[in-house]
C-alpha positions in Angstrom: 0.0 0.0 0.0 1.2 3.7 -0.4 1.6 5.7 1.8 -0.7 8.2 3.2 0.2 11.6 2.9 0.1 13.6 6.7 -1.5 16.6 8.0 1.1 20.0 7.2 2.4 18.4 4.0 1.7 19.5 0.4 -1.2 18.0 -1.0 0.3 15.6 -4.2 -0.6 17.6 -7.7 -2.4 15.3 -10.7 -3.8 15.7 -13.8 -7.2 13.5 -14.4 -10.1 13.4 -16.7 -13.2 14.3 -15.3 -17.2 14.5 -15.9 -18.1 18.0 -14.9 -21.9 18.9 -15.7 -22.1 16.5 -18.6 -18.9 17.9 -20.0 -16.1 15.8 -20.1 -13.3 18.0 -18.4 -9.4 17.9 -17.7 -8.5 19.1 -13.9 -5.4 19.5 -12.0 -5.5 19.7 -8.3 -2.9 22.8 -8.6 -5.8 24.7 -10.9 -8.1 25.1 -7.8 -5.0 26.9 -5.7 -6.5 29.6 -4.0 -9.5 27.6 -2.6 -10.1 25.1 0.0 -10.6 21.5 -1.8 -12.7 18.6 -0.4 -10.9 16.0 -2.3 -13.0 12.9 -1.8 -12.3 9.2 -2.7 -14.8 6.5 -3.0 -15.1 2.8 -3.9 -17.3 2.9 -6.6 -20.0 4.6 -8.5 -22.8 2.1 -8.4 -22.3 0.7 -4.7 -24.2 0.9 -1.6 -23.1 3.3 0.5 -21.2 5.9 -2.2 -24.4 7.0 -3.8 -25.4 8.4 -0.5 -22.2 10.3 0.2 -22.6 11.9 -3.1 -26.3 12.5 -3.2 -25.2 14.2 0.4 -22.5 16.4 -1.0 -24.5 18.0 -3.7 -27.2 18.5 -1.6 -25.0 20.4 0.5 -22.6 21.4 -2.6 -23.7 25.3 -2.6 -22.9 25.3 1.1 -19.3 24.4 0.3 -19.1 27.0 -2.8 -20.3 29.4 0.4 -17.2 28.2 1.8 -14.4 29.1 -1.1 -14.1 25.8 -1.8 -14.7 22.9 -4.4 -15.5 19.3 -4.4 -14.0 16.6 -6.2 -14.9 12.9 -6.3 -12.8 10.3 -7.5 -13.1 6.8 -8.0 -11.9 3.9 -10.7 -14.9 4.4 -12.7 -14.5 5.0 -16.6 -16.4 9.0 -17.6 -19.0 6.9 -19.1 -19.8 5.2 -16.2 -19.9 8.4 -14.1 -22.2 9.6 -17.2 -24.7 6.1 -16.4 -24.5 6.9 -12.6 -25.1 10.7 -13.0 -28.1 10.1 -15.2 -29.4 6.9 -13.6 -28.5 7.0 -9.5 -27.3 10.5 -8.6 -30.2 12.4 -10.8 -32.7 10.1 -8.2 -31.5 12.1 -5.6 -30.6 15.1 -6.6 -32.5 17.2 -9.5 -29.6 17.4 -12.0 -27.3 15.3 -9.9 -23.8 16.4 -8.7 -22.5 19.3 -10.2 -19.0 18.9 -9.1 -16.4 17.1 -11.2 -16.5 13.2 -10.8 -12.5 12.4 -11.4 -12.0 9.0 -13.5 -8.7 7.2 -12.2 -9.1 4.1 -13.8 -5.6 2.6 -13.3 -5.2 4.4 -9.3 -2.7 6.8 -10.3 -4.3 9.6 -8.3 -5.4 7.4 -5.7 -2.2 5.7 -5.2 -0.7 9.2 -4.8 -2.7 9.4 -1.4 -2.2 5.9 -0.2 -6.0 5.1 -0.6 -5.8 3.3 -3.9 -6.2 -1.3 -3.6 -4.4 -2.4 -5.9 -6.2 -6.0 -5.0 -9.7 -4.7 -6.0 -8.7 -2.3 -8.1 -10.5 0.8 -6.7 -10.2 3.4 -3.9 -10.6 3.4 -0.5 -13.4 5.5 1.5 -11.3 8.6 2.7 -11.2 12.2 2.1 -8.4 14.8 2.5 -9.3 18.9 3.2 -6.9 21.0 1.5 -6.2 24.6 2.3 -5.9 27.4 -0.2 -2.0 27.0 -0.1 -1.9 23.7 -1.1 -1.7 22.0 2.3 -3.5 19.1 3.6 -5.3 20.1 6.9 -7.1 17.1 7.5 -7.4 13.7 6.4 -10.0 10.9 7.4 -10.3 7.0 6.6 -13.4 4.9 6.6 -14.1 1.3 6.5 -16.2 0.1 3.2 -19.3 -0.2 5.2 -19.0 3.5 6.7 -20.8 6.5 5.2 -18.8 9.4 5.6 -21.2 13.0 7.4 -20.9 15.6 5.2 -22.0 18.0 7.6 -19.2 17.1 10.1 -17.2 17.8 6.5 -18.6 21.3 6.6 -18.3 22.1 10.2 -13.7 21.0 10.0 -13.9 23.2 7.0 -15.8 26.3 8.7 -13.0 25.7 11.6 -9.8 25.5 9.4 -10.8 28.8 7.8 -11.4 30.5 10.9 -8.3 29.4 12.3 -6.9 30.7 8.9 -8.8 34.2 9.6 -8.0 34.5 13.2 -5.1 32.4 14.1 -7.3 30.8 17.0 -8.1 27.7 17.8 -12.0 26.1 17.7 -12.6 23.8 20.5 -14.1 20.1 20.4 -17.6 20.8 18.3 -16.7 24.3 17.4 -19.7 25.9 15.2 -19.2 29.5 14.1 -20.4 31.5 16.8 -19.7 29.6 19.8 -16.1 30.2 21.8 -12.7 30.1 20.0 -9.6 29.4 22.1 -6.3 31.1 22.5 -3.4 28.4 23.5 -1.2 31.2 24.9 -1.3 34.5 26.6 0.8 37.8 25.7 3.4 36.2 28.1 3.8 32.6 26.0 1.7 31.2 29.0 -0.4 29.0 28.3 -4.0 29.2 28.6 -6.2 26.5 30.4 -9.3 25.7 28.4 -11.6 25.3 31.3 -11.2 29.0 31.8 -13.3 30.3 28.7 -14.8 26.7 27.2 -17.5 24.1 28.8 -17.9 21.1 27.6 -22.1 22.1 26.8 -20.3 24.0 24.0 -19.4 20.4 22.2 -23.0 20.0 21.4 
């Protein structure tokens, strides 16, 4: 298996094909520098559990465009097959299905660049990395086959990586905008005991 790129490092660059909005598309990951990128892999267009990840992420796509950023879902399927499952699964769910690009790695090039790509049965592993404006991987999260990913919980990292981006503070355990952000240290370099401005209520 390859390995897994970590939190703080460069996000890998690639070129792929792509089915964006019925038009077949070329992408690189570098051509979306300057905004956040939700780059999501999956096992397999016609599955189980991956129509309902998808369905759930362009449901909730415009909230992400909200968020400066842009979704991209990749998995082993051929373009026509992400035509088939646009038209036939995602469209079910979805009036006009996803209207992000659906990346086509046949041969796990892309996904063997972020150690989620099994070589064994030939498609990707359930993860999905969050990738800052600079290039940088801020977070990173693995799944079992059977596990459905929560693209709210998603949304909520994302809303907490740019305000630590804005603010340079830190979002506590459940942070939603508008509830307490942290400082770790004070003007002397002290640091700062959470229990003095954060409750645990504020985690739900």
């Amino acid at each position: 298996m390859d390995r897994i790129p970590c939190v703080g490092e460069a996000a890998p660059d690639f070129k792929a094909a792509a089915l964006h909005c019925g038009r077949q598309v070329e992408i690189t990951l570098s051509g979306f520098r300057g905004q956040w990128v939700v780059l999501i892999f999956i096992p397999g267009d016609f599955t189980c559990v991956c129509p309902t990840e998808l369905a759930a992420a362009a449901v909730k796509y415009p909230a992400f465009r909200e968020l400066g950023s842009e979704v991209l879902a990749v998995s082993t399927d051929t373009l026509e097959a992400h035509r088939d499952f646009q038209e036939k699964e995602l469209s079910r769910f979805v009036s006009g299905g996803a209207r992000f690009p659906l990346v086509s790695d046949p041969s796990g090039t892309v996904g063997s660049l972020y150690g989620l790509y099994d070589a064994r049965r030939k498609t990707e592993r359930r993860g999905h990395f969050l990738i800052d404006p600079d290039g940088i991987i801020q977070s990173i999260e693995v799944l079992a086959a059977p596990l459905g990913r929560n693209m709210a919980e998603i949304l909520r990292q994302l809303r907490a990586l740019r305000e630590h981006r804005a603010t340079g503070r830190m979002t506590p355990c459940g942070w939603e905008p508008g509830k307490p952000t942290l400082k770790a240290v004070d003007e002397a370099g002290e640091r700062i005991p959470p229990w003095e401005n954060w409750k645990p209520r504020e985690a739900f």
